[in-house]
N, C-alpha and C positions, 0 to 999 in steps of 0.2 A: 256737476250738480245743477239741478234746474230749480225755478225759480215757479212763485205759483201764478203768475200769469204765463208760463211756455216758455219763455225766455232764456237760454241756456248762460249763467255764468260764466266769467274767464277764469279760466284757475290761476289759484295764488302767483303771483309771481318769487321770485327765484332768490334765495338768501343768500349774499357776497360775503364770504368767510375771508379777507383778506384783510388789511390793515385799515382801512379805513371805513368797517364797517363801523353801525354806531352802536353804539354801548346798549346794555341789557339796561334796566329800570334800577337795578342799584346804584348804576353811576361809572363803575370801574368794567375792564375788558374780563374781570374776574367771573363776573355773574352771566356771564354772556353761553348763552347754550345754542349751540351749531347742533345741522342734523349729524355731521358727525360724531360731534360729544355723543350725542345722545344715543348714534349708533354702538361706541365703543362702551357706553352706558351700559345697554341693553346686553352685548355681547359678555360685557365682565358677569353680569345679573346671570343667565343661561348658564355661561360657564360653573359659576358657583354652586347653583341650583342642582345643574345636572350633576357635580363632583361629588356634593352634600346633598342628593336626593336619594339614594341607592336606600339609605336606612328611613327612610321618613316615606308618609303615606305618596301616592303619587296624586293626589287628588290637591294636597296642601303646596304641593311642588308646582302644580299647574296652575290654581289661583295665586299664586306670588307672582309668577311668570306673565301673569296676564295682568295685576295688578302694574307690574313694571312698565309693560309694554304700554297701557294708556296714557300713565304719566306720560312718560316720554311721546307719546303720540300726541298726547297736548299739549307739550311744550316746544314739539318739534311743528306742528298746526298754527301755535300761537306766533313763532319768531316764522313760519310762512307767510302768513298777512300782512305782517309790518313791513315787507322786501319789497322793494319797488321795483320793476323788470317790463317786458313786454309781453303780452300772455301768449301771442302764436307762437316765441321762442320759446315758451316753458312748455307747450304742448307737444312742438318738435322733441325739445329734453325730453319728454313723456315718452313717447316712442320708443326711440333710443334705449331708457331703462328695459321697457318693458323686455325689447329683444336682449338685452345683456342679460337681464335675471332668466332667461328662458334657456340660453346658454350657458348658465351658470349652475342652472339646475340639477342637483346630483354632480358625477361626475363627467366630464366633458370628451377624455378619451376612451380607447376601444373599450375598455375595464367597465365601464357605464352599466354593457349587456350581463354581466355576472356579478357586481358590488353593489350590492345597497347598502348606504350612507345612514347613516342614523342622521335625525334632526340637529342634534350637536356637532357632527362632524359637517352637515353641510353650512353650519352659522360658520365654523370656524374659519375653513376654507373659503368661506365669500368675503368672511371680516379679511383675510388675508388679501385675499386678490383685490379688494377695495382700496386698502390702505398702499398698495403697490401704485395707483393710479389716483393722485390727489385731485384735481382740478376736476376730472371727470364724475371722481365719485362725488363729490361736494353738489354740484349741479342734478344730478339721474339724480339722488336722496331727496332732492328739495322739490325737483318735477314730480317724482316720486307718490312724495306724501298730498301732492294737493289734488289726485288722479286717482278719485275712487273707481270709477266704474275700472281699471288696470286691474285695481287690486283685484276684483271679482277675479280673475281670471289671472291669476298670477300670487296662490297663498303665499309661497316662499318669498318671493319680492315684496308683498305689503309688508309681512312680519319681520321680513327685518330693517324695511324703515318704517317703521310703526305708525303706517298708515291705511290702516283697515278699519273695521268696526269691529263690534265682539263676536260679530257670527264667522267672519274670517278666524280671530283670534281663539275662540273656542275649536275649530278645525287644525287650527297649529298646538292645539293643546291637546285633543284626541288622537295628532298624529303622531306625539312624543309620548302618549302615556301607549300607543299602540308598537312603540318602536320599545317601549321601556318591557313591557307586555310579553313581546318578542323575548326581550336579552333575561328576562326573570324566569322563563319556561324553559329555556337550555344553558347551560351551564358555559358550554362548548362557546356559542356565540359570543357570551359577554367575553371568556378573556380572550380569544381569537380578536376580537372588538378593542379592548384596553394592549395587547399586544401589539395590533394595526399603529395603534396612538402612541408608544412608545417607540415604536421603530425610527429612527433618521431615515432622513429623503431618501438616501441611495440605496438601503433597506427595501423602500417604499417602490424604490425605480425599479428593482430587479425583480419586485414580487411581480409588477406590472410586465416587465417584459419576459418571464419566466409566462406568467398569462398569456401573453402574445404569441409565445413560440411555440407552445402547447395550439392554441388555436390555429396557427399556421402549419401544424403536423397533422391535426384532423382535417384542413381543408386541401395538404396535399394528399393524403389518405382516401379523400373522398373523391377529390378529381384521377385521383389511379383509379379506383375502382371503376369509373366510367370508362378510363383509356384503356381497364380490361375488358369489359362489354364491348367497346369496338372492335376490338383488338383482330376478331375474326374474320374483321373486313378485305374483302379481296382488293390486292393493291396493283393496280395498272402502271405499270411503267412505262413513262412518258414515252416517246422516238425523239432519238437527238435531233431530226428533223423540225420538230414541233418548237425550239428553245431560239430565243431570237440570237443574234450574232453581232450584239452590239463592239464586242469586246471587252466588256465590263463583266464579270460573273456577279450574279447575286447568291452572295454568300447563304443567304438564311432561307432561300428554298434549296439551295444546293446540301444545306445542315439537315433539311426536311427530309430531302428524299433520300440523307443516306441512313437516317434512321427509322423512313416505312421498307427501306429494303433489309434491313439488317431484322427488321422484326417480322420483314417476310420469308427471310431465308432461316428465323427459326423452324419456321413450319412450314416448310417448302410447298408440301403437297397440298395443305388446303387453304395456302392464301394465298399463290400465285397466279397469275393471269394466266388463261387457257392462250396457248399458242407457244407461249415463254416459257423457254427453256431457263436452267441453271446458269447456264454459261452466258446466258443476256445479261442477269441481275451481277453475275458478279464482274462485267463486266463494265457495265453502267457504274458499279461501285466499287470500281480501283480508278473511272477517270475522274469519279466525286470528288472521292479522298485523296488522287491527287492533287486537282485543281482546289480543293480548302485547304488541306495541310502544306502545299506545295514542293511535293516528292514528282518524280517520276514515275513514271507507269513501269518502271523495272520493279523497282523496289518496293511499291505497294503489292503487286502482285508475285512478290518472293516471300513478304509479311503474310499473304492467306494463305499461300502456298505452305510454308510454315507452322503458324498457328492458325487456331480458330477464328472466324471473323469476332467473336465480340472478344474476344483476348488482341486481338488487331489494330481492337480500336482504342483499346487500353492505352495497349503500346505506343500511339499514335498521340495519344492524350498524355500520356509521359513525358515524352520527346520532346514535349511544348514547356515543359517545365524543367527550373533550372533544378542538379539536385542540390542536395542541401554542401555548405563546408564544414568541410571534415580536416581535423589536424592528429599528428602523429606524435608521441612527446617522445623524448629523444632520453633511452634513459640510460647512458651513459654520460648524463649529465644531470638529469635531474627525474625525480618520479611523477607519475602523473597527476595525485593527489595537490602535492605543493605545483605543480605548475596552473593546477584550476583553480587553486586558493588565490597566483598573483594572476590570473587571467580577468578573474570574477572582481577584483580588488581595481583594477586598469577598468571596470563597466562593460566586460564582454559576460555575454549570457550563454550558457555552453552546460551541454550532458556529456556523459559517457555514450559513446557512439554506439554501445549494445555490447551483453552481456559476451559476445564470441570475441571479442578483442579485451585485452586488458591497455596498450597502449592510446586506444584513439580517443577522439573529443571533437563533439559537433558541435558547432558554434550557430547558434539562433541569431543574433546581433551584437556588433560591439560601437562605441561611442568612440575607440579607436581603430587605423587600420590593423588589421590584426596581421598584416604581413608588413609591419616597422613599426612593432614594438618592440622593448627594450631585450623581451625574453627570446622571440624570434633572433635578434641580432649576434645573441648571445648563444646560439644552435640549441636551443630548450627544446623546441620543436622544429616539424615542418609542415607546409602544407600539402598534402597529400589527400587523394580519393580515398575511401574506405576500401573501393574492388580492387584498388593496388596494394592492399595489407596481402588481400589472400593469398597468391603464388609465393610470397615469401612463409608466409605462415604455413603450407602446403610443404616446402623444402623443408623447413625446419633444418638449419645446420647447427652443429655441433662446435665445440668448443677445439681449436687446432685443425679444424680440416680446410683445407682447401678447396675454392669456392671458384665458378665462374660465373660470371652474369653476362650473357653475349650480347646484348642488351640496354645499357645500363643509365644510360640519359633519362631525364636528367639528376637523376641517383637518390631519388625516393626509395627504392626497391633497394638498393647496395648499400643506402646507411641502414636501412632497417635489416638488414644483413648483419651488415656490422658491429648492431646491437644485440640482436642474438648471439651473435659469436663472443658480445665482450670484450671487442678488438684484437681479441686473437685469432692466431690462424692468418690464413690470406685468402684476398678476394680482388680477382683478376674482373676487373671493370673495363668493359670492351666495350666500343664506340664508333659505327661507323662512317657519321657525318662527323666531319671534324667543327663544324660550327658550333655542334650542341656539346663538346668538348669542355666548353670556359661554364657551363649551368654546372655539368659533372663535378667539376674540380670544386666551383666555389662549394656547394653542397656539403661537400666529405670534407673540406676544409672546416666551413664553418658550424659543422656536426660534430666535429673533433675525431673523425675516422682516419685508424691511424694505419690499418690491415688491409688496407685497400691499394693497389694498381691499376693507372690509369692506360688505357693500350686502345691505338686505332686501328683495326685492322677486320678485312671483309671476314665477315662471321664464317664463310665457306671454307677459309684457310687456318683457321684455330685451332684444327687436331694437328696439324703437322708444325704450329707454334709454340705453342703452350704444352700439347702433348696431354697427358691424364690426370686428371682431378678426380677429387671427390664426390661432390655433388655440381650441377648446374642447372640454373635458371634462365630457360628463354621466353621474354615477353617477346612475344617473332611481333614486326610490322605487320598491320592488317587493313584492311579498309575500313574502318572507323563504322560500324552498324551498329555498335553497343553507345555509341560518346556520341549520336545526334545532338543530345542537349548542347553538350558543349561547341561544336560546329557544324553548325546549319549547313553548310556545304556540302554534305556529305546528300543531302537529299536530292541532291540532284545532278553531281558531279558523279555519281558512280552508278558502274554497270556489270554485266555479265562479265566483260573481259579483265576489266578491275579485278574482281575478284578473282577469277581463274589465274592471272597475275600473281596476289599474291597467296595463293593457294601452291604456286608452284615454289616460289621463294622459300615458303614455311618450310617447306618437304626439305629442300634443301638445308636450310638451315637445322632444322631438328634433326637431320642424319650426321650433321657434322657436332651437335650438341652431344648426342649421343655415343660417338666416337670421340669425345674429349671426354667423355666420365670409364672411370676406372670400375669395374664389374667383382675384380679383387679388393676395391676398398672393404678394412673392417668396419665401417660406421657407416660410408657415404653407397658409394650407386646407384644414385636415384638423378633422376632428371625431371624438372616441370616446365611445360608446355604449356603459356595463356597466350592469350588475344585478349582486345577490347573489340570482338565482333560477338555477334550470334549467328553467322553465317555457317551453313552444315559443313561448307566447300573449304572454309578455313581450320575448322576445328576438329568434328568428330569424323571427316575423310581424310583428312591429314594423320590424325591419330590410327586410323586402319591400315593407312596407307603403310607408316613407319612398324605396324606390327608384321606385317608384311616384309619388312626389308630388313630388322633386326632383329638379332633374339632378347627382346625387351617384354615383358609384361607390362600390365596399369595395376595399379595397387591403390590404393584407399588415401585420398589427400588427407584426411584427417577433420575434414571440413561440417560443421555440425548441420548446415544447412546449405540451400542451395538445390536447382532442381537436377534430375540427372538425365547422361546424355540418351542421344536418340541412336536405338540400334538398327534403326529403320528409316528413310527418308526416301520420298518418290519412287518406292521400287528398289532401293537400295539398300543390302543389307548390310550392317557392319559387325565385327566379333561382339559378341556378348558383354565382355568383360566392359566393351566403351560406355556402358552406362554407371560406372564408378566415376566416370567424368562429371565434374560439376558445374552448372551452367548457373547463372546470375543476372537477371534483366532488371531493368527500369521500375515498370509496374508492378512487379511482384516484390522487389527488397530493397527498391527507393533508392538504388546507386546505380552504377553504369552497368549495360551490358558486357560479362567478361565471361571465360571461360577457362576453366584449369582442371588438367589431366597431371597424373605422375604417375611416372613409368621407373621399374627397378630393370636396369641392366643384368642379364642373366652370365652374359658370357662378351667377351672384346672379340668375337670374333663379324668382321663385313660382313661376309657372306651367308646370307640367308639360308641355314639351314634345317632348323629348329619347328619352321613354322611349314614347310613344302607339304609334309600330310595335310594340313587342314587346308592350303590352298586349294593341292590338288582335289580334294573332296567338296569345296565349293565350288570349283568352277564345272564339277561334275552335277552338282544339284541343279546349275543353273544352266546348265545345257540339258537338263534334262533325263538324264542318267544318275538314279537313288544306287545301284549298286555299286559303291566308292571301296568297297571292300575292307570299312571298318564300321567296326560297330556302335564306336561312339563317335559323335562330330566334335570331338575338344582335341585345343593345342597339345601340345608337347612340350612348352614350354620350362615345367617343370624336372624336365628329362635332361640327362648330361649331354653335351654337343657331342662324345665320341660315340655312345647311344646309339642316339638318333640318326648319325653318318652310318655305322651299324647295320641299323635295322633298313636305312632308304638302300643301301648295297643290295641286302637280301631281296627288295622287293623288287630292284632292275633287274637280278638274274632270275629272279622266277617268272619274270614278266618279258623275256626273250623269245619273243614267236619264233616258230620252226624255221622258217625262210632263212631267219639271218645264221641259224645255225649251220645250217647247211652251205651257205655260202662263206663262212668263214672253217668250214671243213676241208672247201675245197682252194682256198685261197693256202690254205696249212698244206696242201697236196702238193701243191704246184711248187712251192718254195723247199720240199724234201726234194721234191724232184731236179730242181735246178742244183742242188748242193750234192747229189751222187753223182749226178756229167757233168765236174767238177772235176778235171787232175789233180793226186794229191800236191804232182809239182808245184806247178803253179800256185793251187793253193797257198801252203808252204812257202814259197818265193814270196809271195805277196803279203803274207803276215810276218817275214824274216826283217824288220827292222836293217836299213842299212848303218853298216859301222863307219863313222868317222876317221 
């Protein structure tokens, strides 16, 4: 305020709300009116008005409003001048408010650009965040009200510490009867409005971050749409020349360029750099994704070779993630219902592991270990992968048959055997590290498997110990390409030869699996064949390989999903039938990579003979030669083995060139010949047995 010589006044000084302020004019602390009385004053008044205004004129709502507001504005004026203080400190407090009420204006977070506040909601919210903050609000009220020219420029902060004039306060009353205006012309708004005000905070917090996440889908939404207008841009690929050789890789241009090459090699032809070939780009990005994921340059470049590069990278992004636990409930003791009810009871958080098992449970978190609890101890469960239900699930045995598992450490696979069977029957648990021997035993002991035999002995030697069963299970040793998550070692430790290794193992193993199962069983002759690889060398060549050297067919696991195998691979072709085989990866069913084939034995007999037509006729396509001299290219499997010995007789004697006939014409000549200049003597003498 100025004065009428020019002279610019100090503003009031500042009101001490604390205990030794001095008394109001009646004498007691009773009568004593603070600006924050008079703010909680004013806030009860509004509130009321606004609650009890809906039915009442808005012109009579707004002169009360404004009636209340000056009292208070004169009395909170009047206990300003009596305050004794320094005036360049109350003008500093000036400041101060101004910028708090500027902030406080409407709403403060992102919510601001889409929510408009009514006059009520914003008193409410300021009375709130005031009353949070004593000493301060006490002070900003009292600099507040003695700082007109602020108010000019600041309606919401003079009105609500009623230190304006009327032409302020007539502007908080045109902008509540403009807001009231507003909520009387749509219906929608008011209770959407009175709805906002009932809700609880947490209500309040999620409508806001529900806001925020919507906003945050339109603003990735609209930065895509630019990264597809780029998108067409030709991408130059560095020379490893160009990259410095600190020894250090930086990872996040290395993440850069293996995703402009991957969105170069969708469109090969018109976003490559002229000069650059194919085999540069995917060369450059198998030593990326080596050097970030940290594999070798074998194994990423047996991944593209394989699958698709953006299915590559899936994979690669799988690998990095642990999969979820998974447990088996053991129901020769108990069922899986009541075992989730004391699971969920102990604070473990657990589903059914998906509709294609009836035994499993994924466990989210427990507050206890979940492998020594009391139910564990008790063999309720165990803990087992969900990709090790399916080869058992696949065999399906029967109730009295005789069972092998060649395989059977650490005996996940043999008790859940055991459970299908019931405990009957028997099941020949073969093992041929004797260390993993003492995991086996406890297992089936503490599962209560009672059908089971424990036996050491190399898997190659089993037909001629054990001799003929029913059914058997071989999970063969592999080079672990499915189970990266679970050891990292695998990325770097293994190679071409690794795998041709145990590619030759499997062979061997599955021909002597196959000669321990009985072909005559009434119920059983089935054999299943898994890995925990996705290697072609371990699985679907192995499986061509053995149709080739037995008279076995592959017949249908039973498996309701799962993708199937490949009848084709680098120029490779396999029988048809391999794609009844079921494959299982990472990224695609969120468990390990495995793979399971079942095969029905046809006939006990070694020797390959069942299958020699169709050989013969492939090896005749693949040289080149279409006239194989049948007319369909399918086995014979279905055919009896005396058959087929049969009809291959017929096909060597019609298939006798001239030459050799002629020569065993005359090799028949020579031998009549020698037997006529032959004496009958001697003859005779020589065939006369001498007498004793």
């Amino acid at each position: 305020r100025r004065r009428t010589d020019g002279r610019t006044m100090a503003p009031p000084r500042a009101i001490k709300t604390d205990a030794t302020t001095t008394p109001a004019r009646g004498g007691g602390r009773e009568g004593v009116v603070t600006p924050r009385t008079a703010r909680a004053n004013r806030v009860k008044a509004r509130s009321a008005a606004a609650a009890a205004g809906r039915g009442r004129p808005k012109g009579g709502q707004s002169t009360t409003t404004g009636k209340t507001r000056r009292a208070n504005a004169a009395s909170s004026s009047d206990d300003g001048r009596s305050s004794e203080d320094d005036g360049s400190s109350a003008s500093e407090d000036d400041d101060e408010v101004v910028e708090k009420s500027t902030k406080k204006k409407g709403f403060s977070d992102e919510n601001a650009k889409w929510l408009k506040p009514s006059a009520k909601t914003r008193a409410e919210e300021n009375s709130g965040s005031d009353d949070d903050d004593d000493d301060d609000d006490d002070d900003d009220d009292e600099g507040s009200s003695s700082d007109d020219d602020d108010g000019d420029d600041d309606d919401e902060f003079a009105a609500l510490d009623g230190a304006g004039d009327d032409d302020e306060e007539d502007e908080d009353e045109d902008e509540e009867e403009g807001s009231d205006d507003d909520s009387g012309s749509s219906d929608d708004d008011s209770e959407s409005s009175s709805e906002e005000e009932a809700m609880l905070p947490i209500e309040r917090k999620a409508l806001k971050e529900d806001a925020r996440r919507a906003k945050a889908q339109e603003d990735a939404r609209a930065e895509q749409l630019e990264t597809n207008i780029q998108e067409d841009d030709v991408y130059q690929l560095p020379d490893s020349d160009d990259e410095d050789d600190d020894g250090v890789p930086d990872l996040s241009a290395i993440q850069m360029r293996i995703q402009e090459i991957v969105r170069v090699l969708k469109d090969f032809k018109n976003r490559r750099e002229s000069g650059k070939s194919r085999a540069d780009y995917i060369g450059r990005l198998v030593s990326d994704l080596a050097t970030y994921y940290g594999y070798n340059s074998f194994l990423i470049q047996y991944f593209l070779d394989t699958f698709s590069v953006e299915e590559t990278m899936e994979l690669l992004e799988a690998n990095e993630q642990q999969r979820p636990v998974t447990i088996r409930t053991n129901t020769l003791k108990v069922r899986r219902r009541e075992l989730a009810e004391s699971l969920i009871n102990r604070g473990v958080n657990l589903d059914p592991v998906g509709k294609w098992s009836k035994v499993g449970l994924l466990v989210y978190d427990s507050r206890v270990p979940i492998g020594a609890t009391p139910e564990y101890m008790a063999g309720h469960y165990i803990l087992q992968s969900a990709s090790s239900f399916l080869p058992c699930m696949a065999l399906a045995p029967q109730e009295g048959e005789r069972v092998l598992d060649m395989a059977a450490a650490p005996g996940g696979k043999t008790t859940y055997l055991a459970a299908l069977m019931r405990n009957t029957g028997m099941i020949f648990a073969n093992e041929y590290q004797k260390k993993r021997l003492s995991s086996l035993v406890a297992n089936l002991q503490r599962l209560g498997c009672t059908n089971s035999t424990v036996c050491n002995y190399d898997g190659r030697a089993l037909p001629k110990v054990i001799g003929h069963v029913d059914r058997v299970l071989l999970d063969a040793p592999c080079s672990g390409t499915g189970v990266i998550a679970k050891d990292s070692s695998v990325k770097v430790s293994k190679s071409a030869e690794d795998i041709a290794k145990c590619a030759h193992l499997q062979k061997e193993l599955l021909v002597a699996a196959i000669d321990c199962c009985d072909a005559n069983s009434k119920t059983g002759g089935y054999v299943v064949y898994s890995t925990c690889s996705i290697a072609v060398e371990e699985n679907e060549a192995v499986v061509d390989y053995i149709l080739r050297k037995r008279d076995v067919k592959i017949v249908s696991s039973g498996l309701e999903f799962g993708r199937k195998g490949f009848t084709s691979y680098r120029g490779k072709n396999f029988h048809p039938s391999v794609e009844m085989a079921r494959r299982f990866y990472p990224h695609v069913h969120n468990m390990d990579g495995f793979f399971v084939c079942k095969f029905k034995k046809l006939s006990n007999r070694t020797v390959p003979t069942s299958n020699d037509a169709f050989d013969e006729a492939r090896a005749a396509m693949a040289s080149g030669y279409f006239d194989t001299g049948n007319d369909d290219d399918t086995r014979i499997d279905d055919v009896n083995a005396a058959t087929a010995t049969e009809q291959q007789e017929k096909k060597k004697r019609k298939r006798v060139p001239g030459y050799v006939k002629a020569a065993k014409a005359e090799v028949e000549a020579e031998l009549a010949t020698k037997k006529s200049s032959t004496p009958a003597g001697k003859s005779k003498k020589a065939k006369t047995p001498k007498k004793k």
